[in-house]
C-alpha positions as CSV (number, residue, x, y, z in Angstrom):
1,X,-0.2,-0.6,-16.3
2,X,1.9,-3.8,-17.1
3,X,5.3,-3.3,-18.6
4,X,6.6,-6.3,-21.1
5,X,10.5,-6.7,-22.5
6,X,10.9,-7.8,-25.7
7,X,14.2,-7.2,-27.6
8,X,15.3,-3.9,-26.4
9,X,12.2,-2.8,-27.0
10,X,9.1,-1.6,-24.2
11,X,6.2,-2.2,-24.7
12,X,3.3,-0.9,-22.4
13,X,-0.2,-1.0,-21.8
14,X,-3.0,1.0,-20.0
15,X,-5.2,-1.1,-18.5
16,X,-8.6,-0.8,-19.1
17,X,-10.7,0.6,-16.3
18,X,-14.2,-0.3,-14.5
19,X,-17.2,-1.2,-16.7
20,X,-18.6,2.4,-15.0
21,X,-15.1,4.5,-15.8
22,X,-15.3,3.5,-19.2
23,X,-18.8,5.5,-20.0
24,X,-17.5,8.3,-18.6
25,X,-18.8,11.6,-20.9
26,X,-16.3,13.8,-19.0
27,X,-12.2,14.5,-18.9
28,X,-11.6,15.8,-15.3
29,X,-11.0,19.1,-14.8
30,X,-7.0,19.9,-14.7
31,X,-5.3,23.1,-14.0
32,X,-1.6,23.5,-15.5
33,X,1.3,22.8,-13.3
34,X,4.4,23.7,-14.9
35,X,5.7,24.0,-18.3
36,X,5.2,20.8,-20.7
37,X,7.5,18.4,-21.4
38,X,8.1,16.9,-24.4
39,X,9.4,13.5,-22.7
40,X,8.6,10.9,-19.9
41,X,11.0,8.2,-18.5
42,X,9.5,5.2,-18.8
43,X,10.6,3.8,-15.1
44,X,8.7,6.6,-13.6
45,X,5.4,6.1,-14.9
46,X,3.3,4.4,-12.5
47,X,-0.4,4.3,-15.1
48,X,-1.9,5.7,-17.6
49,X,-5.9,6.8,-17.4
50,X,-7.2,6.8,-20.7
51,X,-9.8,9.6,-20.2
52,X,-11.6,9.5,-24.0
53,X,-10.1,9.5,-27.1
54,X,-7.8,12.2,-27.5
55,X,-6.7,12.4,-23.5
56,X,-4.2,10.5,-21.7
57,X,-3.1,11.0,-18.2
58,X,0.0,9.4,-17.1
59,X,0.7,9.3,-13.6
60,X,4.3,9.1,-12.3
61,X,5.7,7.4,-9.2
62,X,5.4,10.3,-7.1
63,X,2.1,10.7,-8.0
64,X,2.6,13.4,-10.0
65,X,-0.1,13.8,-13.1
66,X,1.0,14.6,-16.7
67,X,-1.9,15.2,-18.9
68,X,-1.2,14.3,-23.2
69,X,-3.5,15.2,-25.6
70,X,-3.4,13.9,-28.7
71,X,-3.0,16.1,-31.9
72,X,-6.2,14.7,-33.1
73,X,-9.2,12.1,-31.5
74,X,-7.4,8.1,-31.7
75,X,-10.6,6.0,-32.8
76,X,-11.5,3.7,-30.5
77,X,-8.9,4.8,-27.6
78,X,-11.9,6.3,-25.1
79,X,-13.9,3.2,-25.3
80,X,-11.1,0.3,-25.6
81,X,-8.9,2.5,-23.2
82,X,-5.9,0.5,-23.6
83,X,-2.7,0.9,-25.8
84,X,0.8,-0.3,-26.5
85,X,4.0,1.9,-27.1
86,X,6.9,0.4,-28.4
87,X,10.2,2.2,-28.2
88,X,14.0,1.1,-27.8
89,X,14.8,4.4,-25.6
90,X,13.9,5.0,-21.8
91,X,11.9,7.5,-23.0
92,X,7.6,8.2,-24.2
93,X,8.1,11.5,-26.1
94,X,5.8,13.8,-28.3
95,X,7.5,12.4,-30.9
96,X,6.2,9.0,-30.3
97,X,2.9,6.8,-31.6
98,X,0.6,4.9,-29.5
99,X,-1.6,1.6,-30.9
100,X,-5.2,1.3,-29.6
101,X,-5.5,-2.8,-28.7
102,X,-8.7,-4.2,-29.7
103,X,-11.0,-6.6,-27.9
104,X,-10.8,-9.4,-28.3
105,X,-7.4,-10.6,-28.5
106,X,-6.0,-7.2,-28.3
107,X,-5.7,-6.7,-32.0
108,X,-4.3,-3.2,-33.3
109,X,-6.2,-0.7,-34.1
110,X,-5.3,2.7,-34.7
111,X,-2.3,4.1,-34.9
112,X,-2.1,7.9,-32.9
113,X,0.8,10.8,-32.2
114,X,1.3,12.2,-28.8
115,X,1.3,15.7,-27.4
116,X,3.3,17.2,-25.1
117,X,3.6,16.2,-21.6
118,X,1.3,19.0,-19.2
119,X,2.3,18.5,-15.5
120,X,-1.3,19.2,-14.2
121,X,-3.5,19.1,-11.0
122,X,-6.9,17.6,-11.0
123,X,-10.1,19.1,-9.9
124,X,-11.6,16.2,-7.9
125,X,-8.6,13.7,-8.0
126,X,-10.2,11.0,-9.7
C-alpha cells in the first residue's frame, strides 16, 4: 500500500496483487476476533488485500487483520483490486467511501461504502 499527501488530505491505495491472486474464486476463511470497530487509524495500516468485490482486509502494523465488507458488491473492486480513500482525518471509518481505480491510468470507477471493521483470524494465513 502506498500512502500519498495532498492538501490535508490522504489518499491511499491497495496495490494490486499477482496475476494468480487476482483470479482467486475464494475469500479466506476468517473467524471473528473481537468486537467490530467502526474506525482505523490510518498510520497503523500496513495493506489492504482486496479479496473480491465486496471484501477488504486491512492489515495493521502488528499484523493484526481487520476484515470490511462492503454493504453491497463495488463493481470492478475484485478484479482491479486497487482503490483510493480520501479523507482529512487520521481516520478510515464505516462512514467512509472508497473509489475503485481503473486500468489504465487509474481512472475512477465506482464509488462504494464501508462496513465495519471485524478484527479477524484467517484460516490458512494467506
Amino acid at each position: 500500500m502506498r500512502l500519498l499527501i495532498a492538501a490535508s488530505s490522504l489518499l491511499f491505495l491497495a496495490a494490486p496483487g499477482t496475476a494468480g491472486e487476482q483470479h482467486k474464486d475464494k475469500v479466506p476463511a476468517a473467524t471473528p476476533a473481537g468486537e467490530p470497530v467502526d474506525c482505523l487509524r490510518l498510520t497503523d495500516i500496513r495493506d489492504t488485500k482486496v479479496r473480491d468485490d465486496r471484501t477488504i482486509d486491512f492489515i495493521t502494523n502488528g499484523r493484526k487483520v481487520y476484515r470490511n465488507t462492503l454493504d453491497s458488491a463495488c463493481p470492478q473492486l475484485g478484479f482491479e483490486q486497487r482503490f483510493a480513500h480520501k479523507t482529512s482525518t487520521n481516520d478510515l471509518c464505516s462512514l467512509d467511501t472508497i473509489t475503485v481505480l481503473v486500468s489504465p491510468g487509474l481512472s475512477r470507477g465506482a464509488t462504494c461504502g464501508l462496513g465495519k471493521f471485524q478484527p479477524v483470524t484467517l484460516d490458512g494465513a494467506r
